[in-house]
C-alpha positions as CSV (number, residue, x, y, z in Angstrom):
1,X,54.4,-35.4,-26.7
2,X,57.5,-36.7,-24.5
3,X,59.6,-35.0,-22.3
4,X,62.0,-34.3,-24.6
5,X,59.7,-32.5,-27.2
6,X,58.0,-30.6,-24.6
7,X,60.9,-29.0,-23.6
8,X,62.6,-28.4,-26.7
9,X,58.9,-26.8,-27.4
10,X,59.4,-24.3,-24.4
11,X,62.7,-23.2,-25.6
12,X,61.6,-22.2,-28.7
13,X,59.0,-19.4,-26.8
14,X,61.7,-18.1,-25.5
15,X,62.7,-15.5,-28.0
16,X,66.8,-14.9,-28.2
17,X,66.6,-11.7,-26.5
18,X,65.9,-13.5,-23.2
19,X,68.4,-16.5,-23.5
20,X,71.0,-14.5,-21.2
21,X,68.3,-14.5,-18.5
22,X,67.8,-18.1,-17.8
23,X,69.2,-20.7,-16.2
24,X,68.9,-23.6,-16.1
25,X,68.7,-26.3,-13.1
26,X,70.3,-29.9,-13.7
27,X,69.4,-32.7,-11.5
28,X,72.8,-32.6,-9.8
29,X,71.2,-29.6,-8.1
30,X,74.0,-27.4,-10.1
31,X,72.3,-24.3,-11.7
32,X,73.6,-23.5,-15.7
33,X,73.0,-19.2,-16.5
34,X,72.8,-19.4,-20.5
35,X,74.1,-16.9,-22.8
36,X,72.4,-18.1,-26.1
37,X,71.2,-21.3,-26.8
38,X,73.3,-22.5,-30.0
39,X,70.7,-26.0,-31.1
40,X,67.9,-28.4,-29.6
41,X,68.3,-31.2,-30.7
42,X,65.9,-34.0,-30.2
43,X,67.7,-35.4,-27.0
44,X,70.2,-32.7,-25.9
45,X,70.6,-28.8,-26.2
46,X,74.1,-27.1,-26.8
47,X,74.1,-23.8,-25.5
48,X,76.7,-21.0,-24.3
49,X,77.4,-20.2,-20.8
50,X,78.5,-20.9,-17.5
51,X,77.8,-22.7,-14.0
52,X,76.0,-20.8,-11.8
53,X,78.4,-19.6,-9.0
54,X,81.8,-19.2,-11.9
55,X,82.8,-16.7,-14.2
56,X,83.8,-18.8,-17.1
57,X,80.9,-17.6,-19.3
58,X,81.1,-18.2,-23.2
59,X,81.7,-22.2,-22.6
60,X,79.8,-24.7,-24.7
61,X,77.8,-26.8,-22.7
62,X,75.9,-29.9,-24.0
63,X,72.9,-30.3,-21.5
64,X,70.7,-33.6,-21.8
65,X,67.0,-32.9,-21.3
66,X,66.5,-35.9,-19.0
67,X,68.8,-33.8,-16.8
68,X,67.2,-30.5,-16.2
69,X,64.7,-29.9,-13.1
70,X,63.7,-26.3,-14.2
71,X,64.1,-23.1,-16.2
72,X,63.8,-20.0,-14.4
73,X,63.7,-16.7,-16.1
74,X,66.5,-14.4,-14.4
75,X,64.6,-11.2,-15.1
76,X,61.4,-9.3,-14.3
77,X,59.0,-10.0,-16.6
78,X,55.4,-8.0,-16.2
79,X,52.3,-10.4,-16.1
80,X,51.6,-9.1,-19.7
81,X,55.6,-10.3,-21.2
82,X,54.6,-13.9,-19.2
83,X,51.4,-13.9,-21.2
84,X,52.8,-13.2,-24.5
85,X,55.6,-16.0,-24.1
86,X,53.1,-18.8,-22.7
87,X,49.8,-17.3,-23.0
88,X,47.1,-17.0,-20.5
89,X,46.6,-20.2,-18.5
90,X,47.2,-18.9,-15.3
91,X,44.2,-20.8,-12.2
92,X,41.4,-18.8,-11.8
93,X,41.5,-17.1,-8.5
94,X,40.4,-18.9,-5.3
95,X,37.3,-17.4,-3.7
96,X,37.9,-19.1,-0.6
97,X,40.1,-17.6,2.2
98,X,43.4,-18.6,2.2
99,X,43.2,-20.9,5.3
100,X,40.1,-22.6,4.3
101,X,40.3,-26.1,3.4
102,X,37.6,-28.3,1.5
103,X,36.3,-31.0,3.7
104,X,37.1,-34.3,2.3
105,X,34.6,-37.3,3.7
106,X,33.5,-40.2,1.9
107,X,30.3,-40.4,1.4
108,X,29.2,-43.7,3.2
109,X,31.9,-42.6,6.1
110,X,30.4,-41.7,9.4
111,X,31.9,-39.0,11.4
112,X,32.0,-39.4,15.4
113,X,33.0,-35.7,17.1
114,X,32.9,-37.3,20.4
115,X,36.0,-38.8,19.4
116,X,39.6,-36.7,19.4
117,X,41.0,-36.0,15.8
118,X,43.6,-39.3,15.3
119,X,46.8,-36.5,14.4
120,X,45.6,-32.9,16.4
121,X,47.9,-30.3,14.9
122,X,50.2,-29.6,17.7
123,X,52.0,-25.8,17.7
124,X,55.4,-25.0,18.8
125,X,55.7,-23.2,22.4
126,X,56.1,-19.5,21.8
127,X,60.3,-18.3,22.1
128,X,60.6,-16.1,24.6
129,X,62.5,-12.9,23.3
130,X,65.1,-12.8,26.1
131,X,65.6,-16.3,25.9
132,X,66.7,-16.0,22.4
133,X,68.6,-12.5,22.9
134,X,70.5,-14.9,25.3
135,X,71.4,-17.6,23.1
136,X,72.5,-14.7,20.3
137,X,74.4,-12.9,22.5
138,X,76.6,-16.3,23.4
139,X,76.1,-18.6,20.9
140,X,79.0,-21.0,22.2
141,X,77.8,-21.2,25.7
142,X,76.2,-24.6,25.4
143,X,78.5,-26.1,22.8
144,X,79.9,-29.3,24.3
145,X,77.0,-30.0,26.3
C-alpha cells in the first residue's frame, strides 16, 4: 500500500459526522479545519473548509496527499469512539517505571566502571525564586547589555 492509499484509506474511517472536526496539517506547517470532505481521489482530496487561523470557511480546497503531516481529530473522542474508528491496536502497557531504561550492551563489549560515563548528564543550576521575581519585575533592565 503507498502513501497515497493509506491515507485515502484513513479517511474513509472517518465517518461524515466527524469531517468538521479535523484538520488537517500541510507541510508548509499551515493547519486546514475541514468542513466535509467532497472526493479522494487517488493523488489529491477536495474538501470544504478553511485555513486554520481565517474565517473563510465553505472554500474548496484541493490538498495533495504528499503534502499533509497529520490529521488530528478536533473533538473528544472517548477511548471506546477511537476504538470503533481504528480498532484496538493501542501498545500494551509498560510494566517498567517510567524512568527506567533497558540497558543496551553488546554482547562481546566489556564494561570498565572505573572509568567516567563519556557524556554524564549534566542538570541545569536550580533558578533562584527572587532572582527570577527580579528579572519579571524589570524585564528591560538588561536590554542593551
Amino acid at each position: 500500500m503507498n502513501a497515497n492509499e493509506a491515507w485515502i484509506a484513513l479517511f474513509r474511517r472517518i465517518p461524515g459526522h466527524l469531517h468538521n472536526t479535523l484538520a488537517l496539517g500541510i507541510t508548509t506547517g499551515a493547519e486546514i479545519v475541514l468542513q466535509k470532505i467532497v472526493k479522494l481521489e487517488p493523488d489529491f482530496m477536495i474538501i470544504r473548509g478553511r485555513l486554520a487561523g481565517t474565517q473563510d470557511s465553505g472554500r474548496v480546497v484541493i490538498v495533495p496527499y504528499e503534502q499533509l503531516t497529520f490529521v488530528a481529530i478536533q473533538h473528544d473522542l472517548k477511548d471506546t469512539e477511537v476504538e470503533t474508528l481504528f480498532g484496538n491496536g493501542a501498545p500494551r502497557a509498560v510494566t517498567d517505571p517510567p524512568n527506567a531504561a533497558p540497558e543496551l550492551v553488546a554482547e562481546d563489549a566489556t564494561v570498565n566502571e572505573e572509568q567516567p560515563p563519556v557524556n554524564p548528564v549534566k542538570r541545569p543550576a536550580p533558578v533562584s525564586q527572587s532572582a527570577l521575581a527580579a528579572k519579571l519585575r524589570d524585564p528591560l533592565k538588561d536590554f542593551g547589555k
